[in-house]
N, C-alpha and C positions, 0 to 999 in steps of 0.2 A: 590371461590378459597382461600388455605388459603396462609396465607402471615406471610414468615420466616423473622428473621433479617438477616437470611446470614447461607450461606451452611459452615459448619468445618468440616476441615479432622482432624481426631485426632487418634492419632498415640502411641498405650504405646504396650508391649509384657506383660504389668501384667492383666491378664484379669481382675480380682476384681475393680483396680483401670480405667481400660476401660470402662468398664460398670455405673462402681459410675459417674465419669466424664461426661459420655452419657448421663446418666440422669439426671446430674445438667445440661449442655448446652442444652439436649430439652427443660426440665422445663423452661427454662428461654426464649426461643423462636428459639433456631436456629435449624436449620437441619443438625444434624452430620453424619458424615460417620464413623465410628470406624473400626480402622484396627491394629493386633496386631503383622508387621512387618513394616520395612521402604519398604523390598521390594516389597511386596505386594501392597503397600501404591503408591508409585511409577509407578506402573504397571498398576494401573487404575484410577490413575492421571487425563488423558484424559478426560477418562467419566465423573469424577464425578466436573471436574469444580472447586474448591470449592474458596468462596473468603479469607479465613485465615487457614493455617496450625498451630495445637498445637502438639506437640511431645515430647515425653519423649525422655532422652540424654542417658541416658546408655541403651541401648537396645544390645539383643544377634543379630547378623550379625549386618548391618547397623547402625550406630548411630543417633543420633539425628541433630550430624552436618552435617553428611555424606548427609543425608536428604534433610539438606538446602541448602548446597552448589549442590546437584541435582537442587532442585526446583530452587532454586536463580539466576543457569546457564541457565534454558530455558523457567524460569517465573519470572524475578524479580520482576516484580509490585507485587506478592503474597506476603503479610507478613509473618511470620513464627515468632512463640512462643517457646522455649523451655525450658520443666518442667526437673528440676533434684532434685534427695533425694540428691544429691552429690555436689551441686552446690559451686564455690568457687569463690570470687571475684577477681582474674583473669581468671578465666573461662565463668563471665559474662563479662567483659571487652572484650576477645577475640573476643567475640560471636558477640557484639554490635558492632563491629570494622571492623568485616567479613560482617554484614547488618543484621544481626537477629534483628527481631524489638523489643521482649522480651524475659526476659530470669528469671523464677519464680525459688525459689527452695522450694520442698515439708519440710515438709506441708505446705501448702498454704489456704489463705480463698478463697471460691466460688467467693467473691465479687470480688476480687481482679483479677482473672484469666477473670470473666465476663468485665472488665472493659479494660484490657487489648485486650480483643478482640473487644469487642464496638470500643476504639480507636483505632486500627489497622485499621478497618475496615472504621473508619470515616475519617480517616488519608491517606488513598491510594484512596478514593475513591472506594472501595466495594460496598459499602452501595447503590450506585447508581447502580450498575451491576446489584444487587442484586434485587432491585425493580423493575428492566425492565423484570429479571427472572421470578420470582415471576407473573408479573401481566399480563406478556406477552405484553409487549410494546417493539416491536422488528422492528417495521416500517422503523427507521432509516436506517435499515442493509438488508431489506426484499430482494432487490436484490444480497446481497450477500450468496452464497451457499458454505456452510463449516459444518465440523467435527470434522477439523485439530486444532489440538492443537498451532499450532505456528500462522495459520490464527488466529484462534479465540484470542489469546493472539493481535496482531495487531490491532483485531477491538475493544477490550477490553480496550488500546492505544488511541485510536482513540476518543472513548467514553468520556476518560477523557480530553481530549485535545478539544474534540469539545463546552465545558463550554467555556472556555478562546477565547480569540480574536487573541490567538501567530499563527505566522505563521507556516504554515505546510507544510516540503516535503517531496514526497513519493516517493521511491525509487523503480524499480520493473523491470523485463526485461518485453520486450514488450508483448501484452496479456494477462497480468499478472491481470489482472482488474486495473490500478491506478484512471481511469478515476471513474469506481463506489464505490472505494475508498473513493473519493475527495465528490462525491455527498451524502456517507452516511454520511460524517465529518458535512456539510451544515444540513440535514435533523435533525444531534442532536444537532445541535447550538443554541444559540437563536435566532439567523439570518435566522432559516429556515421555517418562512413564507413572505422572501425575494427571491430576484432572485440569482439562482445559473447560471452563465456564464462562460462558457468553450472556450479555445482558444487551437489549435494545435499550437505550436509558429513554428515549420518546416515545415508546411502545405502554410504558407503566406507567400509570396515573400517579402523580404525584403524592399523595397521602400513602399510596403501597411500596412505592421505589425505597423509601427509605427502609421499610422492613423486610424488602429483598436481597437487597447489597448487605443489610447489618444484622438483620435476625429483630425478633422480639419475645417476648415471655409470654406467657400465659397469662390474660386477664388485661394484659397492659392497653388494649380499647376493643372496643365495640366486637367483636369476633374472632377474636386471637380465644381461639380455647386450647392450645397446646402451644408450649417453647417452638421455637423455629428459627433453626441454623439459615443465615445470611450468607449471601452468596461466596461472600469474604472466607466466612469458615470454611466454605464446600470447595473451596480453590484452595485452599492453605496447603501449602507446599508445590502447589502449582500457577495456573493461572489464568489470570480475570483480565477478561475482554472485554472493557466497556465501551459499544459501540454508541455514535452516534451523543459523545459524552458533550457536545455544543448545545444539548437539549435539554442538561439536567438545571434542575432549577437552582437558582443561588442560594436558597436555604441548604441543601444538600449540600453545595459545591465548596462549604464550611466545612461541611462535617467529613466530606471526604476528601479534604485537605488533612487533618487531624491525623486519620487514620492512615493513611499514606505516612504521616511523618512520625506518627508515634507506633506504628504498624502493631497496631490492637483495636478492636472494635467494640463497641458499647451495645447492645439489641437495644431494643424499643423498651420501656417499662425495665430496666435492668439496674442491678447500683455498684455492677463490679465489670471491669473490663477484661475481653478474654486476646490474648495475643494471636497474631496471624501471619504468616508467612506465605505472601503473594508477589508473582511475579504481573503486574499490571500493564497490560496493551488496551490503548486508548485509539479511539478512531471516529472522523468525523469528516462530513461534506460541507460543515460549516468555515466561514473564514471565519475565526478566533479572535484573531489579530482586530478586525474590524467588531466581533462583539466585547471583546474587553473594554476597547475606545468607546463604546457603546453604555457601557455598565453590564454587558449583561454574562459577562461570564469572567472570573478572577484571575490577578493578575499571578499571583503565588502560584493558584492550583496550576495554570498554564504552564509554567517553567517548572513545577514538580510535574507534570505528566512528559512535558516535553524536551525529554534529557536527547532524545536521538528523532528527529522528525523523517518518515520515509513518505514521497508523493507518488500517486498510484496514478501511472498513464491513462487517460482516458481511451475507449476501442479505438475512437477518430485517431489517434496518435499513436497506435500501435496496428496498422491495416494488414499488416503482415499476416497477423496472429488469426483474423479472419475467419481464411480457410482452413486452419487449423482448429479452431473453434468450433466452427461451423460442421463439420466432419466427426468431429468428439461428439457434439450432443446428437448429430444426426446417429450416429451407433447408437448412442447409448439412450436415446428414446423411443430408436424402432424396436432396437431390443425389448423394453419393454412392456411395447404393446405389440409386440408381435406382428412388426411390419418388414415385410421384403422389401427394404427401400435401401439402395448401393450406394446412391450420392447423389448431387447436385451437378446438373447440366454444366459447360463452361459461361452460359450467358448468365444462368441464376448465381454463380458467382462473380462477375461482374458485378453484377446488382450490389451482392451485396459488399463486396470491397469497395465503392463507390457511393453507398450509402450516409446518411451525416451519422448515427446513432446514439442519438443524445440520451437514450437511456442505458448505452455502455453494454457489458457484456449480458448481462439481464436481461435487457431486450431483444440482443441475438437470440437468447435462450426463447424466448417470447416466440420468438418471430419462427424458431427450428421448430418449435411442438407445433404450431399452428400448419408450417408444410407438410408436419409428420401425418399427422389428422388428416390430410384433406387430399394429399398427393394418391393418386390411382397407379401410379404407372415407378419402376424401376429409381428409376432417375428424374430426379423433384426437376421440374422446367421454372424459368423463369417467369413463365407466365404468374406462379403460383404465389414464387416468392414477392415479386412486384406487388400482389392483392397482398399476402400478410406483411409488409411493408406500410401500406397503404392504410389497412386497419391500424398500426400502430398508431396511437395519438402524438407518438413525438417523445417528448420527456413523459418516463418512466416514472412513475412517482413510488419514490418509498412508502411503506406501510406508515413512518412518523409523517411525513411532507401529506399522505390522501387523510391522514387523521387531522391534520392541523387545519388543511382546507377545510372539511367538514366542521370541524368547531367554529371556523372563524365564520364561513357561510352561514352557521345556525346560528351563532351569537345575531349576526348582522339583521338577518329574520325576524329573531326575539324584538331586537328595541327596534325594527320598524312597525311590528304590531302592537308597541305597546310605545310609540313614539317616542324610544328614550326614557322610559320610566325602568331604573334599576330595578326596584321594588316588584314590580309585575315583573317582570320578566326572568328573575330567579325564581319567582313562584313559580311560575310557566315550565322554568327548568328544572324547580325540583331540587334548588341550592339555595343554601343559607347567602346572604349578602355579602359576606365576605370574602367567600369561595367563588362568587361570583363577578368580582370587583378585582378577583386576581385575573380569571379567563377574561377578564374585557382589558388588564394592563398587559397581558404575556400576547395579545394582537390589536395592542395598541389602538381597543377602539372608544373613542369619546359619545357618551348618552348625549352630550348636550348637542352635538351635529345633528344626532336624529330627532330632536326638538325643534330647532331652528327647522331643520328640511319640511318638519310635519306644517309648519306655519303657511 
């Protein structure tokens, strides 16, 4: 295979000087793409990936800033070069000011434009993109399935952040993949032939979460009869996933501030602290920002989790990816259950690239096993897909979101059968009044409403 130093978009409307250009930057190793407007340039953007944009500034339609300030809005990590015959120094001052990385004015030497792109490229981090391209070392990311230009920028994100040991949090609404996110962050680190461990933090009842993240001793309450390593230990030297980390409750979110900064952990019933080395990816569908302002989640723990923030495309905003989706799970759930099923009709794909799918890639997933089931014939019709469309309720609810309903539903129950008497309706549940006085504050609901309604 042969092996580029890196893909250029390069961008002039003079063809003469297109072409000369072209063949200094192949001659020299890289693989250009030459295009002889901004719009066109733009328009297949996409496809071609590249790791440094060179462009000429005075061009007819679009100019050379016009360009950047595209690229820059929906790719910043790209560098961007721009060559002018016209060039003036507040015009390269502007440029460098707006984030243009260089800014050459003709004539120019080869060396000089060569060198500028070497360090662009060695400077953002390219250069690594570029040799996983190139050599097809893609492992990291194998379980994620993309096209999309805003995913592929994320995992791009991703790539370079997984060198470093900073904390990462991933922002996404639910289904969105954060969880395979966090796993391909691990697999490009150099911690990934360490352990990657994952925790739901709204999946664990609040009296057990803390003995799962930190461990506990033997004896130290009600059924601990053996020591037990915390999830902290079982990650040490690798790393801990805390998803869904918007849910853990403020007492915790004390303690696992501490440990993050003094990177040691204390178990349950313990009187000595044992040291830890974790690489921590954090992820949540909650807006933060709005629960801090809230009270209900800390302003420290926040900026200590969130040294690099990556936002995960919803399906609706990546439709591209679809069919490409849609065609992965279809292999790999006919396989197996043992179904001779080729693919999807062209209308049942309409359907579904034209669908809203507010429960994200999850739901696809939802929605693939139900045509697998039920389809009789080669090639799934859209007859099929339209009905498991149709059965979907809509929003997907996570396992924490169908739990939270249920509590807050059965709370609601409790004090209208017992009119708002706390009292009775912890007995009813089976909780001490305290514990009880928490789940009516963490869904905010008031006994004395259901007094006054019972009147």
């Amino acid at each position: 295979m042969n092996r580029t130093k890196g893909k250029v978009l390069l961008i002039d409307d003079d063809p003469g000087l297109l072409r000369l250009i072209s063949i200094r930057l192949n001659t020299a190793g890289y693989d250009v793409i030459p295009m002889d407007s901004g719009e066109r340039a733009l328009a297949q953007f996409s496809i071609h990936r590249p790791q440094v944009v060179v462009t000429d500034l005075r061009m007819s339609g679009m100019d050379g800033m016009a360009v950047f300030e595209a690229i820059h809005q929906r790719y910043p990590m790209i560098p961007v070069i721009i060559l002018t015959a016209h060039g003036t120094i507040p015009d390269a001052v502007n440029a460098t000011k707006r984030g243009v990385f260089g800014f050459l004015t003709k004539p120019f030497e080869s060396k000089t434009l060569l060198d500028q792109i070497n360090k662009a490229i060695d400077i953002s981090g390219n250069s690594q993109i570029a040799d996983i391209e190139t050599t097809g070392d893609t492992g990291w990311r194998r379980e994620i399935i993309t096209r999309n230009p805003m995913m592929e920028d994320v995992l791009h994100q991703a790539r370079l952040v997984a060198e470093s040991d900073i904390s990462v949090f991933i922002h996404g609404e639910s289904g969105t993949g954060k969880d395979l996110l966090a796993r391909a962050i691990h697999k490009a680190s150099p911690r990934h032939d360490q352990s990657f461990v994952a925790i739901n933090c709204s999946a664990i009842p609040e009296p057990l979460l803390e003995s799962e993240l930190f461990g506990h001793n033997k004896g130290s309450f009600t059924g601990a009869t053996r020591n037990h390593k915390g999830l902290f230990q079982a990650a040490d030297k690798g790393s801990l996933f805390l998803d869904e980390i918007g849910d853990m409750p403020l007492s915790l979110q004390a303690k696992l501030l501490r440990v993050l900064q003094d990177r040691e952990v204390r178990p349950v019933g313990a009187t000595e602290v044992i040291k830890v080395d974790v690489r921590v990816i954090s992820a949540t569908h909650r807006n933060l920002e709005q629960a801090m302002s809230q009270g209900h989640f800390r302003e420290d723990l926040y900026y200590r989790l969130n040294v690099v923030a990556l936002e995960i495309p919803t399906l609706a905003q990546r439709r591209e990816d679809i069919p490409l989706l849609a065609s992965y799970f279809l292999t790999r759930i006919a396989a197996k259950n043992s179904r001779e099923i080729e693919g999807f009709s062209p209308e049942a794909l309409e359907l579904m690239i034209g669908a809203p799918w507010p429960g994200n890639v999850r739901q696809l997933l939802n929605v693939v096993e139900q045509v697998v089931a039920l389809s009789t014939t080669p090639i799934v019709p859209a007859s099929l897909v339209n009905k498991a469309l149709r059965n979907e309720s809509g929003d997907i609810l996570s396992f924490a979101d169908a739990r939270n309903r249920f509590e807050r539903d059965y709370l609601v129950q409790l004090l209208q059968i017992t009119q708002g008497s706390v009292t009775q309706a912890a007995r009813l549940a089976k909780r001490n009044r305290t514990e009880f006085y928490k789940l009516l504050r963490r869904h905010h609901l008031e006994p004395g409403l259901f007094k006054e309604a019972a009147v």
